[in-house]
PLY file of the C-alpha trace (Angstrom):
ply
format ascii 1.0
element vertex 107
property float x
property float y
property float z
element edge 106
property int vertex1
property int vertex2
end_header
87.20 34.72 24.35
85.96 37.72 23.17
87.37 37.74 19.75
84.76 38.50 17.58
81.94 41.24 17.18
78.21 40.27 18.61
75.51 42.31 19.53
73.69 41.59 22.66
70.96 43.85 24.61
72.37 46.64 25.91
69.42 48.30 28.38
71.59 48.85 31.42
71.92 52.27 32.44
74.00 51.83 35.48
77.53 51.82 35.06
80.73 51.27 37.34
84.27 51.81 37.09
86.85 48.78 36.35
88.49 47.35 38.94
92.43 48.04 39.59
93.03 45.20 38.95
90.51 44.02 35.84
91.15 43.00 32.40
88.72 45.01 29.81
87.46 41.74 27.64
84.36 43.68 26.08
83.50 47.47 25.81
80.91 49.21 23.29
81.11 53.76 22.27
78.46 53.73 25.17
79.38 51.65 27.68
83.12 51.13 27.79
83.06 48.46 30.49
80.98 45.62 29.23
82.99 42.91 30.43
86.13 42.31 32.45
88.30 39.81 33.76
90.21 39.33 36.98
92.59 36.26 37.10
91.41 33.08 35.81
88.59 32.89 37.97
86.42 35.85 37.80
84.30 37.57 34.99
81.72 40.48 35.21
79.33 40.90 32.39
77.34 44.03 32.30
75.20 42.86 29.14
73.02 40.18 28.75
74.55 37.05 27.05
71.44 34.99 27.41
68.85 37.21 25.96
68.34 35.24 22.52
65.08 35.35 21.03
63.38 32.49 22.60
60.64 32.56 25.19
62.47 32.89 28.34
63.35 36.54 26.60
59.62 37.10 26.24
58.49 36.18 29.89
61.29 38.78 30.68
60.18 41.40 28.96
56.43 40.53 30.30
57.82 40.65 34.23
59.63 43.90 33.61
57.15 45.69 31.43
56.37 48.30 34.10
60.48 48.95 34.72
60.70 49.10 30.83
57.83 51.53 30.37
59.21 53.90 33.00
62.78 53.77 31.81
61.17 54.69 28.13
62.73 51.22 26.46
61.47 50.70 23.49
59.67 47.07 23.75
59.25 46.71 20.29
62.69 47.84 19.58
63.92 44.95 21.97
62.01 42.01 20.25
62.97 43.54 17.01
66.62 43.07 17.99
66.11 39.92 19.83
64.65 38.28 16.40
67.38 40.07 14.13
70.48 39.21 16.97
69.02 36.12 19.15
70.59 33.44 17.20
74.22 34.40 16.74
73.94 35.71 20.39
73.36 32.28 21.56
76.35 30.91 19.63
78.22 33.16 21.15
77.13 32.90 24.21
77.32 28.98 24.67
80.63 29.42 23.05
82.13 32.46 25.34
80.46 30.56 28.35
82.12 27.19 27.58
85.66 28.89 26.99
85.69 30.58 30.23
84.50 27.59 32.55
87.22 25.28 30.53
89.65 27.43 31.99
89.00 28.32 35.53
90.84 27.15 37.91
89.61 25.48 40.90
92.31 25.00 43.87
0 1
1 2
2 3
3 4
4 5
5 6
6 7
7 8
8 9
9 10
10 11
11 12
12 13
13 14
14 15
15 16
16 17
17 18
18 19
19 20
20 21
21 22
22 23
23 24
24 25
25 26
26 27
27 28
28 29
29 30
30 31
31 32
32 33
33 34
34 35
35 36
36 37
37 38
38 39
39 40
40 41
41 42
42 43
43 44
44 45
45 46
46 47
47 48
48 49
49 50
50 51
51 52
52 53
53 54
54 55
55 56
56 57
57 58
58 59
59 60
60 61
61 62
62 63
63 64
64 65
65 66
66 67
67 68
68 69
69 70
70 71
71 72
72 73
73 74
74 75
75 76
76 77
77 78
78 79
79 80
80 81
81 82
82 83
83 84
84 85
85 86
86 87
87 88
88 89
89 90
90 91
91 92
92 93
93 94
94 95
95 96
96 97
97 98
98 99
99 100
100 101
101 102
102 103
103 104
104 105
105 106
């Protein structure tokens, strides 16, 4: 998991510190922790796997267009990137999704 280069939405601008005990899986030169593990069993994402380019994406950028317009987000800017990213993202994200739940482990 994690193995290869994607680009996903990054419009976060909260951040947090890794846990003790966390495994970095994902970081970016803005936002070193993207993802992390801990054990087999838990994973924290702080981007947004799921934001392809299809129409779910669009009713979310419709519900948060006030909380986009105040944080200064460039709408246009995020459909550009959806359109240019969405597909691989999905790959990617069926594929990183699928990996993980193959290997938790339920007691």
């Amino acid at each position: 998991m994690f193995t290869s280069r994607i680009s996903a939405p990054l419009r976060h601008g909260d951040t947090y510190d890794l846990p003790a005990d966390a495994t970095l899986l994902a970081s970016t030169s803005k936002v070193v922790q993207q993802a992390f593990s801990i054990g087999s069993n838990i994973l924290g994402l702080q981007f947004h796997a799921e934001a392809d380019a299809g129409a779910a994406f669009e009713r979310w950028l419709v519900g948060h267009a006030c909380e986009l317009a105040a944080a200064k987000i460039d709408i246009v800017k995020l459909l550009n990137d959806a359109a240019e990213f969405g597909a691989a993202l999905a790959v990617a994200a069926d594929a990183m999704m699928t990996e993980w739940l193959e290997q938790v482990h339920v007691d």
